[in-house]
C-alpha positions as CSV (number, residue, x, y, z in Angstrom):
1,X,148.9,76.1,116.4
2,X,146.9,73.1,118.0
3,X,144.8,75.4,119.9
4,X,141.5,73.4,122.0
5,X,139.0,75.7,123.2
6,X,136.9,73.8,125.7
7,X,134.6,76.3,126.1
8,X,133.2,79.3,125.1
9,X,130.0,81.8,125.7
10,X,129.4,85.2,125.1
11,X,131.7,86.4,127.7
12,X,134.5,84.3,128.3
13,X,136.4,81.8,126.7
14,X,138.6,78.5,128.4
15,X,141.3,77.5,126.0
16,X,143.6,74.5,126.9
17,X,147.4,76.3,126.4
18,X,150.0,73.7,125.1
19,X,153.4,73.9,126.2
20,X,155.8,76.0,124.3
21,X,153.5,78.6,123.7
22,X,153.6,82.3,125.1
23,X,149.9,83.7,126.2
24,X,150.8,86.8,124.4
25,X,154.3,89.3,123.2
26,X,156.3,90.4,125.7
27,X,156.8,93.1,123.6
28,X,154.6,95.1,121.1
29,X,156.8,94.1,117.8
30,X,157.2,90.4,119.0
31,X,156.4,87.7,116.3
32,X,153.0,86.9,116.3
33,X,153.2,83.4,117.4
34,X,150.9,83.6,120.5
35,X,147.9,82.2,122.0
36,X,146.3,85.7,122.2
37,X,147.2,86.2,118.2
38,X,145.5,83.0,117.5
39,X,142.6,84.2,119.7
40,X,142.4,87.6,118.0
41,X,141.9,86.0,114.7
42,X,139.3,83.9,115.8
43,X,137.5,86.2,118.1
44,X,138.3,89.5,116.8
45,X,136.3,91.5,119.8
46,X,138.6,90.2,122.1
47,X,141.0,93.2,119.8
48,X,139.2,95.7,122.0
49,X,139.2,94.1,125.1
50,X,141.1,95.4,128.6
51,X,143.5,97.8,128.5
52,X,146.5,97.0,127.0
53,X,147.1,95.9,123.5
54,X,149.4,93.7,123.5
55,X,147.5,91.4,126.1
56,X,143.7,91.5,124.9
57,X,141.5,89.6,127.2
58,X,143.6,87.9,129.2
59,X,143.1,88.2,132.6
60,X,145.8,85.4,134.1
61,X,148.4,84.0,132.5
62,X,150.4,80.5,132.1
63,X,154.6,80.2,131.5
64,X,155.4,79.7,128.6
65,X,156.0,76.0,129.1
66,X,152.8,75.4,131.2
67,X,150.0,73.4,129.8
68,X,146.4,74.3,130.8
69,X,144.0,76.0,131.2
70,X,143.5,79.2,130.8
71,X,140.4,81.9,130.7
72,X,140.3,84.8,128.1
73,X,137.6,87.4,127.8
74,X,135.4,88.9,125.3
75,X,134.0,91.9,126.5
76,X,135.1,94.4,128.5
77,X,132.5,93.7,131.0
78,X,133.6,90.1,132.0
79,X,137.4,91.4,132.0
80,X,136.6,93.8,134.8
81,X,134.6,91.1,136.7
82,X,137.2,88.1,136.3
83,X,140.1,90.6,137.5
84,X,137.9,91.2,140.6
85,X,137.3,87.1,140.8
86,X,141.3,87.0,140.4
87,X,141.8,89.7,142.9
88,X,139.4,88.2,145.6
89,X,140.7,84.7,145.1
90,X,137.4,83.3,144.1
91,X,138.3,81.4,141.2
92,X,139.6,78.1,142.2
93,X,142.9,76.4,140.2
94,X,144.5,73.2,140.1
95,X,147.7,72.0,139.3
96,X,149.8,69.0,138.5
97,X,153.1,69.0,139.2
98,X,156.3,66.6,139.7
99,X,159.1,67.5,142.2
100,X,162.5,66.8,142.7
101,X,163.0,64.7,146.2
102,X,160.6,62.9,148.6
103,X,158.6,65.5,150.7
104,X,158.7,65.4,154.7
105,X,155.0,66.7,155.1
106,X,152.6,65.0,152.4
107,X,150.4,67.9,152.3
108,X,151.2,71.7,153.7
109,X,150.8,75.0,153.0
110,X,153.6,77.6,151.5
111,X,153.4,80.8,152.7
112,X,155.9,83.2,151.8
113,X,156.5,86.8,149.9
114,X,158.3,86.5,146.5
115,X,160.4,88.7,145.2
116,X,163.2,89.4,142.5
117,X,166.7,88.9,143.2
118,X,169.7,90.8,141.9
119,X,169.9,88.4,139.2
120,X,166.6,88.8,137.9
121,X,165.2,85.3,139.1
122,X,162.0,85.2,141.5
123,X,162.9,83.9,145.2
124,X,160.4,83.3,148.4
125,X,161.0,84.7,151.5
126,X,159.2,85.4,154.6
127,X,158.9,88.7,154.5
128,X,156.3,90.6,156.3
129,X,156.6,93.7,154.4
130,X,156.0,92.3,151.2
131,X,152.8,91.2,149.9
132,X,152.3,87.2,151.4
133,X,152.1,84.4,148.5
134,X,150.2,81.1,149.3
135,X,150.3,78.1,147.6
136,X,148.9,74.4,149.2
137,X,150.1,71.2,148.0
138,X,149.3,67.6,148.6
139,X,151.4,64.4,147.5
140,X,149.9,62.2,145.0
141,X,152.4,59.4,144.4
142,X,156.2,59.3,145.0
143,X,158.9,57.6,143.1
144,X,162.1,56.4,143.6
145,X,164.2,54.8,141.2
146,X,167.7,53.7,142.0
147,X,168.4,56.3,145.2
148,X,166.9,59.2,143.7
149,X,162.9,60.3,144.8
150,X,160.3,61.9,142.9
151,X,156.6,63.4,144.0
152,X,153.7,64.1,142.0
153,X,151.7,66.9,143.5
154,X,148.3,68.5,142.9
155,X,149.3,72.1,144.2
156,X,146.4,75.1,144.2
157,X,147.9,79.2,144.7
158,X,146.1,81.1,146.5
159,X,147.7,83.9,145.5
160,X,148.8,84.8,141.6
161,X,152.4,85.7,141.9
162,X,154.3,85.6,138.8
163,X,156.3,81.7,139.1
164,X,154.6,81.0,141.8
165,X,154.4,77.7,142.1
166,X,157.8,76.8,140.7
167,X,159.7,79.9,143.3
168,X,157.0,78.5,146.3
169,X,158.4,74.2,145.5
170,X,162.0,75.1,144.7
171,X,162.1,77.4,147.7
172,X,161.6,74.1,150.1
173,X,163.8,72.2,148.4
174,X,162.1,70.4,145.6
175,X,162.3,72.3,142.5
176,X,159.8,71.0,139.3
177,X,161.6,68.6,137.4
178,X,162.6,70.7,133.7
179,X,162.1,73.5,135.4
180,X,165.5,75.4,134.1
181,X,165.0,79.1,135.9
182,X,164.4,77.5,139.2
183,X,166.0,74.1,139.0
184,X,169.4,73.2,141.3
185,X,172.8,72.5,140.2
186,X,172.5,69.1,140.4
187,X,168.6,68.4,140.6
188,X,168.7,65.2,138.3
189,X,166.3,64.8,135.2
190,X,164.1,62.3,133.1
191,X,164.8,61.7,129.4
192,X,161.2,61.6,128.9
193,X,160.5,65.2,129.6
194,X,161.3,67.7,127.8
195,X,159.7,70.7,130.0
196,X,158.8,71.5,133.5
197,X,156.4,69.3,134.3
198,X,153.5,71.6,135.7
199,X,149.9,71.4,134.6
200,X,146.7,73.8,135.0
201,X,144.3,71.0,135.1
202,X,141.3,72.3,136.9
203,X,139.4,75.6,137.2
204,X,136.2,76.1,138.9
205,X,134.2,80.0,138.9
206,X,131.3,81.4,138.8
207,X,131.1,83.4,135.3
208,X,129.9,86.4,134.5
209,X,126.6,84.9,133.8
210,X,126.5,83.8,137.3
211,X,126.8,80.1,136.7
212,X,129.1,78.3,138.4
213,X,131.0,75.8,136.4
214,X,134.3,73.5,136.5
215,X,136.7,72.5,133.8
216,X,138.8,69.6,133.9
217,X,141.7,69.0,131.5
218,X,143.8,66.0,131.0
219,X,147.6,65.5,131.2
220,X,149.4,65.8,128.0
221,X,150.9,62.8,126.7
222,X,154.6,64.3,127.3
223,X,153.7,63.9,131.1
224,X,151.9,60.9,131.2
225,X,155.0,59.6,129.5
226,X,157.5,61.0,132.0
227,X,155.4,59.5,134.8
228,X,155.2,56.1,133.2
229,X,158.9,56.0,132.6
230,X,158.9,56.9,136.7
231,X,156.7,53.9,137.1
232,X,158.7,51.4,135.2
233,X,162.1,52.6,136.6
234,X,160.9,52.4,140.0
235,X,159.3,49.1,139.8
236,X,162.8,47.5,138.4
């Protein structure tokens, strides 16, 4: 594993998570191919951290084919304050993504409960009832090559929903290009990506030290690729 750790004091740790990795098992006899394996060996307080085994530390999670960010603890102390920072919304995240279709409103807000269907995928739906998940997006750049459009978005939850993002973009019509769960029948795709294309590329909080810092991490190359292949079909 190509694991970058960006940063690190004596209570937390912010790892950049490449894609195709899980954060940790989704069950207890799972093959230990995870981040949180990785991090165990390297850190092995983190062992004895939070309280469930399995997930040691982590306090937020990334899909499995999400890059990023992502912030680990090591002490039991800064677990129980970064799941309050969660909780409260006070720690701030970024995200790129790229989007199926040319959006009406170039930036907007996405507010709406998410739930599971009968078929086990996640879907958003305005639901008073159910707890209300918010997620803000802005255009970057749009594409279009031949009559097909593409967006790049920065898009920041406000909430932490599991899928979030990808139920919140698909469920106004412009699903995350790779995106498999969540995609439509006939959403078209890019031979240059290989994955959804969604990125934690920004975090700023105040850590348990009671500094307030930012990190900032750069699009993988498998992106940057798919949006140069954008910009060169588009231009022809």
């Amino acid at each position: 594993m190509k694991i970058k750790i960006i940063y690190q004091d004596k209570d937390v740790i912010i790892v950049e998570k490449p894609a195709g990795i899980l954060v940790h098992p989704v069950k207890s006899k799972e093959h230990p191919k995870t981040l949180i394996d990785y991090l165990c060996k390297k850190f092995p307080e983190i062992k004895k951290v939070g309280n469930d085994p399995i997930r040691p530390g982590i306090v937020h999670r990334l899909d499995k084919d999400t890059s990023g960010l992502i912030i680990v603890a090591r002490n039991n102390f800064s677990f129980n304050y970064l799941i309050s920072k969660f909780s409260k919304g006070e720690i701030e995240k970024h995200y790129f993504a790229l989007v199926y279709g040319k959006i009406k409103d170039k930036k907007g807000i996405i507010n709406k409960a998410i739930t599971i269907s009968k078929n086990g995928k996640r879907k958003a739906l305005l639901d008073k009832k159910s707890k209300s998940a918010i997620t803000q997006y802005k255009v970057i750049k749009e594409f279009q090559v031949k009559n097909q459009w593409f967006s790049f978005l920065e898009v920041i939850p406000k909430t932490g929903r599991t899928h979030q993002i990808r139920v919140h973009l698909s469920s106004i019509g412009h699903p995350i290009l790779g995106d498999k769960k969540y995609k439509f029948k006939r959403t078209p795709q890019i031979p240059e990506l290989k994955r959804q294309f969604l990125h934690a590329y920004y975090l700023k909080f105040k850590l348990p030290s009671g500094i307030l810092k930012s990190f900032a991490s750069p699009l993988p190359t498998d992106l940057i690729n798919s949006l140069k292949w954008l910009e060169k079909k588009s231009k022809g």
